[in-house]
SEFIZA-3560 file (N, C-alpha, C; in Angstrom, 3 decimals):
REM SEFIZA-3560
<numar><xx>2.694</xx><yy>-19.766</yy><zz>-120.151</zz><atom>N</atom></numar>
<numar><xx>2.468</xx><yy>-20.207</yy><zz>-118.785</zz><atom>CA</atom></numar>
<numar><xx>3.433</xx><yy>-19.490</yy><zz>-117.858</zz><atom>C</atom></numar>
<numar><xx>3.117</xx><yy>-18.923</yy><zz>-116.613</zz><atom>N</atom></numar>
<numar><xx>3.939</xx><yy>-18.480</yy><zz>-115.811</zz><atom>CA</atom></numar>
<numar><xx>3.879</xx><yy>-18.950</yy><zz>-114.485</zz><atom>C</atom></numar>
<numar><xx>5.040</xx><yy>-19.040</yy><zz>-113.664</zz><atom>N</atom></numar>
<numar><xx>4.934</xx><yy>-19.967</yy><zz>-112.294</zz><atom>CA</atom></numar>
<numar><xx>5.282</xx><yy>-18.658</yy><zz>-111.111</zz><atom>C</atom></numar>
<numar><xx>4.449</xx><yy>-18.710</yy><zz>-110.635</zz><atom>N</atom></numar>
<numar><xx>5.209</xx><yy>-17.175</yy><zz>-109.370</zz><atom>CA</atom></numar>
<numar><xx>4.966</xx><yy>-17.892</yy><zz>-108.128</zz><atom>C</atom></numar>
<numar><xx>6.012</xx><yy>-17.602</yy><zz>-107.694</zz><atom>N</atom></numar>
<numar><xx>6.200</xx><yy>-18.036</yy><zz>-106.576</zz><atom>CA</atom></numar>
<numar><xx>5.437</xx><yy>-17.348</yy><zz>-105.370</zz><atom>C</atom></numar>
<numar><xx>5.697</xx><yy>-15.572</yy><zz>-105.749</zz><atom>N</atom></numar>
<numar><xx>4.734</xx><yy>-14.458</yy><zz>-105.139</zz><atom>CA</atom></numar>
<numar><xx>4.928</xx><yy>-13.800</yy><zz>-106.159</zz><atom>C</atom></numar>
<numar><xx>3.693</xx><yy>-13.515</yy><zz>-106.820</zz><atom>N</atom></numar>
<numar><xx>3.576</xx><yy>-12.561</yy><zz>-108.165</zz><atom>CA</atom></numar>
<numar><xx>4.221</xx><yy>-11.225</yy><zz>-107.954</zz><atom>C</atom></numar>
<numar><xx>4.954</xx><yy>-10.434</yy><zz>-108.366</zz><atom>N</atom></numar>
<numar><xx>5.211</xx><yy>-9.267</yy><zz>-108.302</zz><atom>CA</atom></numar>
<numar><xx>4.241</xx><yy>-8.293</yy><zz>-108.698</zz><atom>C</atom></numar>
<numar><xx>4.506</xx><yy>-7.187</yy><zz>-108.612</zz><atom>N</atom></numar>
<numar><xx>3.041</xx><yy>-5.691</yy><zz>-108.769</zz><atom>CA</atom></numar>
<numar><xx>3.025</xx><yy>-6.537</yy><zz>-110.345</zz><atom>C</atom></numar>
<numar><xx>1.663</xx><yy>-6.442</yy><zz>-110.364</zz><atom>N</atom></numar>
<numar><xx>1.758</xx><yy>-6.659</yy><zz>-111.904</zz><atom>CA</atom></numar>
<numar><xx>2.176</xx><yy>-5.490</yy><zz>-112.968</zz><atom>C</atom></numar>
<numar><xx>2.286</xx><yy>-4.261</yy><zz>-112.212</zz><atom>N</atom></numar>
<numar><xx>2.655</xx><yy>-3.577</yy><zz>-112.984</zz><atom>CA</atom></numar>
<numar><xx>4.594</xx><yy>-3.532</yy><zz>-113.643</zz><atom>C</atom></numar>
<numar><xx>5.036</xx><yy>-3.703</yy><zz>-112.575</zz><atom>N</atom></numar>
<numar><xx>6.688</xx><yy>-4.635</yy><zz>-113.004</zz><atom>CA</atom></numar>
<numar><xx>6.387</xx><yy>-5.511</yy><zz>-113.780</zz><atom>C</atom></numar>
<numar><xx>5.122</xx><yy>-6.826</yy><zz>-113.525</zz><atom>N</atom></numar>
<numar><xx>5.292</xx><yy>-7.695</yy><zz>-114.463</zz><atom>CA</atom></numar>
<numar><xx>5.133</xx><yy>-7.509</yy><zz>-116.179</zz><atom>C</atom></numar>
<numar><xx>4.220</xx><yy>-6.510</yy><zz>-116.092</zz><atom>N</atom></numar>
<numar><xx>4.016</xx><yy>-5.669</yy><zz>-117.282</zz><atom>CA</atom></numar>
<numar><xx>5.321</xx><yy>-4.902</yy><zz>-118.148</zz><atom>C</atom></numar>
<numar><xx>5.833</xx><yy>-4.492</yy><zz>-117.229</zz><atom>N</atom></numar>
<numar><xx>6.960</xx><yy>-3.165</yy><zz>-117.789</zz><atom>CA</atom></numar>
<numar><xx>8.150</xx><yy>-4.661</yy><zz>-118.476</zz><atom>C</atom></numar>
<numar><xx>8.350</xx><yy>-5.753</yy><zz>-117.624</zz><atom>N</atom></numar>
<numar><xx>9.390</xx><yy>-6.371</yy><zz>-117.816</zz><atom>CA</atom></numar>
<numar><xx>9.114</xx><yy>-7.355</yy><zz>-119.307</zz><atom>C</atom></numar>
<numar><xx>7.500</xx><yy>-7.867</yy><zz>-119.343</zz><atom>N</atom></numar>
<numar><xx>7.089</xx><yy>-8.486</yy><zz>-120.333</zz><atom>CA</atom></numar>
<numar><xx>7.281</xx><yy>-7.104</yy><zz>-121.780</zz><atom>C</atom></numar>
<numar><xx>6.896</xx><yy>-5.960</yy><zz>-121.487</zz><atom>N</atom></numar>
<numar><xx>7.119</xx><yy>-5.082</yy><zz>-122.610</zz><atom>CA</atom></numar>
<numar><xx>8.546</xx><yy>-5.142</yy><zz>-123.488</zz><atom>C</atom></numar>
<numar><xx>9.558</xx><yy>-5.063</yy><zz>-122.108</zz><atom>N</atom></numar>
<numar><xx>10.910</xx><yy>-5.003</yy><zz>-122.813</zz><atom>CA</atom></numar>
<numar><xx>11.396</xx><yy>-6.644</yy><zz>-123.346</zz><atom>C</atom></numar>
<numar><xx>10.815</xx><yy>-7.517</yy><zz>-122.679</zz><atom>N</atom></numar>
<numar><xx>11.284</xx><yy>-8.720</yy><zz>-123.641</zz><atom>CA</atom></numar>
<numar><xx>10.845</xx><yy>-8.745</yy><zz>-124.862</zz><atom>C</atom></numar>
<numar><xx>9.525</xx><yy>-8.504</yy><zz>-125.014</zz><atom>N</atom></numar>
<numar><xx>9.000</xx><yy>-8.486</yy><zz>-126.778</zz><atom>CA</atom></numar>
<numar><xx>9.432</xx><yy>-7.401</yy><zz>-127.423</zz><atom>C</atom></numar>
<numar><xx>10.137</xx><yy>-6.367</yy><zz>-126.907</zz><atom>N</atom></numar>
<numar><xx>10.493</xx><yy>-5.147</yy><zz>-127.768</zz><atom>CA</atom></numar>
<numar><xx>12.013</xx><yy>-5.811</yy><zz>-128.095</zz><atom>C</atom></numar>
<numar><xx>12.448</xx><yy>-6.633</yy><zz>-126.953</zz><atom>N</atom></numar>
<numar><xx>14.001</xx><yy>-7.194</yy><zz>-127.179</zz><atom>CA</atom></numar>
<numar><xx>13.921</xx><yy>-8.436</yy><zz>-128.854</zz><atom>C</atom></numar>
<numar><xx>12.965</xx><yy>-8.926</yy><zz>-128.861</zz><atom>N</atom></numar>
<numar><xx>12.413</xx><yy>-9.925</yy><zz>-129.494</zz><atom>CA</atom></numar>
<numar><xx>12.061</xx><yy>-9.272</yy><zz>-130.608</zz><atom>C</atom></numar>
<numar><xx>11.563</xx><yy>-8.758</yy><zz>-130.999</zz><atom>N</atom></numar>
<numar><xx>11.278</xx><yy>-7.406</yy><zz>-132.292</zz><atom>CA</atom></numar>
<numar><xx>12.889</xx><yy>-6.649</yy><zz>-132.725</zz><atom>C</atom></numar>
<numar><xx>13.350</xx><yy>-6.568</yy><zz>-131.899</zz><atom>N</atom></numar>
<numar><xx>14.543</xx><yy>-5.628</yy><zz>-132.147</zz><atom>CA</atom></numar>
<numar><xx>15.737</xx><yy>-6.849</yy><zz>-133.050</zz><atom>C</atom></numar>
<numar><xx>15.813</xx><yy>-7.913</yy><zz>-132.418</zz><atom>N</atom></numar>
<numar><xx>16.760</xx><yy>-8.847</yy><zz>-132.692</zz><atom>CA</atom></numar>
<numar><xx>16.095</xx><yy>-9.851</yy><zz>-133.753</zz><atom>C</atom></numar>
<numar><xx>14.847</xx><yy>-9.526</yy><zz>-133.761</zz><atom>N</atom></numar>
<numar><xx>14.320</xx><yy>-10.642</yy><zz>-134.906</zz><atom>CA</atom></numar>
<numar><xx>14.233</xx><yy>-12.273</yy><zz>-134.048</zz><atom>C</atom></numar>
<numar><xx>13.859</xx><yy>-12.074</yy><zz>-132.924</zz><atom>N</atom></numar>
<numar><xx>13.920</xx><yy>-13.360</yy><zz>-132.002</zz><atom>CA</atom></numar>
<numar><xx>12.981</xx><yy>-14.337</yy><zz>-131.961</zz><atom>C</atom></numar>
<numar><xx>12.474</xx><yy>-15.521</yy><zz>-132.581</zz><atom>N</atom></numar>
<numar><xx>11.329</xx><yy>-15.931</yy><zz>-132.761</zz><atom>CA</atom></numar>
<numar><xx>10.365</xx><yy>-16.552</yy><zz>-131.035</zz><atom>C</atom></numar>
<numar><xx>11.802</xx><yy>-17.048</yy><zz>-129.895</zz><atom>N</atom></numar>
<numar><xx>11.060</xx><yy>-17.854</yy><zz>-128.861</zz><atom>CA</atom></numar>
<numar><xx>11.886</xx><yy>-17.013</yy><zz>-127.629</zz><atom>C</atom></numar>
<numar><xx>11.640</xx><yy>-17.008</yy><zz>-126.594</zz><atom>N</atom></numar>
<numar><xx>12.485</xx><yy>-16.785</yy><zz>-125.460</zz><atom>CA</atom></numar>
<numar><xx>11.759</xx><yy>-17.467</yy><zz>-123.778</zz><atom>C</atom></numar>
<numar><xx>12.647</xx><yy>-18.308</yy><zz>-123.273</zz><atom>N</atom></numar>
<numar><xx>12.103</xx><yy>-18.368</yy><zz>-122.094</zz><atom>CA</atom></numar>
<numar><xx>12.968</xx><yy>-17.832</yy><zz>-121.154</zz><atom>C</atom></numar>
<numar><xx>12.269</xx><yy>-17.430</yy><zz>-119.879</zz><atom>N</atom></numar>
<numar><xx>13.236</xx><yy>-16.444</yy><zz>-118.968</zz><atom>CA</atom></numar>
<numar><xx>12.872</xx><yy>-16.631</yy><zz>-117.638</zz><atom>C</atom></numar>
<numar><xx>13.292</xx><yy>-16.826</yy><zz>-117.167</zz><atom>N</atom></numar>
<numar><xx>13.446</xx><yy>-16.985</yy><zz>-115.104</zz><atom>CA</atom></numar>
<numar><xx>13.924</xx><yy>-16.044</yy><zz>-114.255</zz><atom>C</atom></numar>
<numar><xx>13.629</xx><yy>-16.084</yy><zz>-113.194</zz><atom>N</atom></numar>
<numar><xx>14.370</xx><yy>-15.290</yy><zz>-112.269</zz><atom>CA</atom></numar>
<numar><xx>14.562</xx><yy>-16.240</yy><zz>-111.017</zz><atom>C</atom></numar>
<numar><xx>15.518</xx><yy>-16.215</yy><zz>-110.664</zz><atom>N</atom></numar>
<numar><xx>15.531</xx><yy>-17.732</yy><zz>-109.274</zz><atom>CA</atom></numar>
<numar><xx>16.545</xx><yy>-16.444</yy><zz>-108.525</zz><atom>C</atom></numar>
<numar><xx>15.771</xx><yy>-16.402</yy><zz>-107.144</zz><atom>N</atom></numar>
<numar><xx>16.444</xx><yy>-16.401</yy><zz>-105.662</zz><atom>CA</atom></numar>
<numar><xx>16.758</xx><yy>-17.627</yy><zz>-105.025</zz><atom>C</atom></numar>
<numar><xx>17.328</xx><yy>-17.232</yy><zz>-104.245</zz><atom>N</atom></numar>
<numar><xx>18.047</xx><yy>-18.559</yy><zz>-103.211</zz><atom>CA</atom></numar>
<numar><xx>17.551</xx><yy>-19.446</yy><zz>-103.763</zz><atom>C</atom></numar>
<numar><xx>18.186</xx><yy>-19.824</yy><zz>-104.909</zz><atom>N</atom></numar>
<numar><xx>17.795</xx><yy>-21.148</yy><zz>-105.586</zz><atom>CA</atom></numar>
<numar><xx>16.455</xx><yy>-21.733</yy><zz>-105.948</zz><atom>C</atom></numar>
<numar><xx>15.351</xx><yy>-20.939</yy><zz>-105.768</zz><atom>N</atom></numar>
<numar><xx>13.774</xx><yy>-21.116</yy><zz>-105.763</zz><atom>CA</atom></numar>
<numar><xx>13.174</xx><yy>-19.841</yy><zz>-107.089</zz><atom>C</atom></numar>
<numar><xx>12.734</xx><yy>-20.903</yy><zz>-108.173</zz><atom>N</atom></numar>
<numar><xx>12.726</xx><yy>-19.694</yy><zz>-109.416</zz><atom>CA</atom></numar>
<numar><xx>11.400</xx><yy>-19.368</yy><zz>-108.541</zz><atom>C</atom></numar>
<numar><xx>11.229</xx><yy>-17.414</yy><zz>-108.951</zz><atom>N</atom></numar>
<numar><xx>10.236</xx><yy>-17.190</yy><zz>-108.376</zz><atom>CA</atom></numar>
<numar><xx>9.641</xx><yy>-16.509</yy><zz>-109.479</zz><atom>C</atom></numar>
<numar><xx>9.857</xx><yy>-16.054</yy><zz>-110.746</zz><atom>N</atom></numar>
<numar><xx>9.285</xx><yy>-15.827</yy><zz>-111.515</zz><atom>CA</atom></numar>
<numar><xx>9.370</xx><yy>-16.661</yy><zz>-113.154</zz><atom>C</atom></numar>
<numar><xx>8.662</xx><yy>-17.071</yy><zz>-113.653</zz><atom>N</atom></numar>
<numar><xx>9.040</xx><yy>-17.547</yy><zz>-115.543</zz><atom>CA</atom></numar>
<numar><xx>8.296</xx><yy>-17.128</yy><zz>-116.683</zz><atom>C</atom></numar>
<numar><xx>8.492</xx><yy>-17.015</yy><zz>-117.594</zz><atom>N</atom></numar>
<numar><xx>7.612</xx><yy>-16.934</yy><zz>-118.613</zz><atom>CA</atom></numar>
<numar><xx>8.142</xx><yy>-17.704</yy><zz>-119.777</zz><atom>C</atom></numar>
<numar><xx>7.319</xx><yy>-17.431</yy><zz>-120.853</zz><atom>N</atom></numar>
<numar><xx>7.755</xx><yy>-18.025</yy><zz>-122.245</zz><atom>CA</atom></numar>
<numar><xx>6.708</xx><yy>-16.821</yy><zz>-122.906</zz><atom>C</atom></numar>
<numar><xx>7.776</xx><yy>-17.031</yy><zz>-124.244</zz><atom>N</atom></numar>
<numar><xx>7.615</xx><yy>-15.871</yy><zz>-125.225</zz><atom>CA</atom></numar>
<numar><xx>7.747</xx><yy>-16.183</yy><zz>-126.566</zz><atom>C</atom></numar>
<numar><xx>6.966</xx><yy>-16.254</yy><zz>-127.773</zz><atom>N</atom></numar>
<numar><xx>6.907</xx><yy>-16.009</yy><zz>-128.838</zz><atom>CA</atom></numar>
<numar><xx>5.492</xx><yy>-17.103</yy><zz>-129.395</zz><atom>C</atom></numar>
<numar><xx>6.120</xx><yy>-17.662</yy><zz>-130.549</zz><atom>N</atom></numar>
<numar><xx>4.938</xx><yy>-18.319</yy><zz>-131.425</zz><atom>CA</atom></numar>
<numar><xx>5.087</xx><yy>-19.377</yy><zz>-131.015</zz><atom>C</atom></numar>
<numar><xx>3.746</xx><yy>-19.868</yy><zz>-131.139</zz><atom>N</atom></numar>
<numar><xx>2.961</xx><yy>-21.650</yy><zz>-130.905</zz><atom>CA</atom></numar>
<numar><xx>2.728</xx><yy>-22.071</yy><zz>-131.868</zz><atom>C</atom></numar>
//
């Protein structure tokens, strides 16, 4: 699930989702969730791995 506040190019959203699962492969990482908050208002999230 992801919450955007204003979606970014999806193509950033792409490049940034690549390097988390390559980070996640590299380290043997099974889950990761990740945010980005400006002025205190998350404007981007995701979640990452197995269900």
């Amino acid at each position: 699930m992801s919450i955007w506040k204003q979606p970014p190019a999806p193509e950033l959203a792409r490049e940034v989702d690549k390097k988390i699962v390559a980070l996640m492969e590299t380290f043997q990482i099974v889950g990761v969730s990740a945010a980005v908050v400006k002025e205190n208002q998350v404007v981007w999230s995701n979640e990452y791995g197995l269900i």
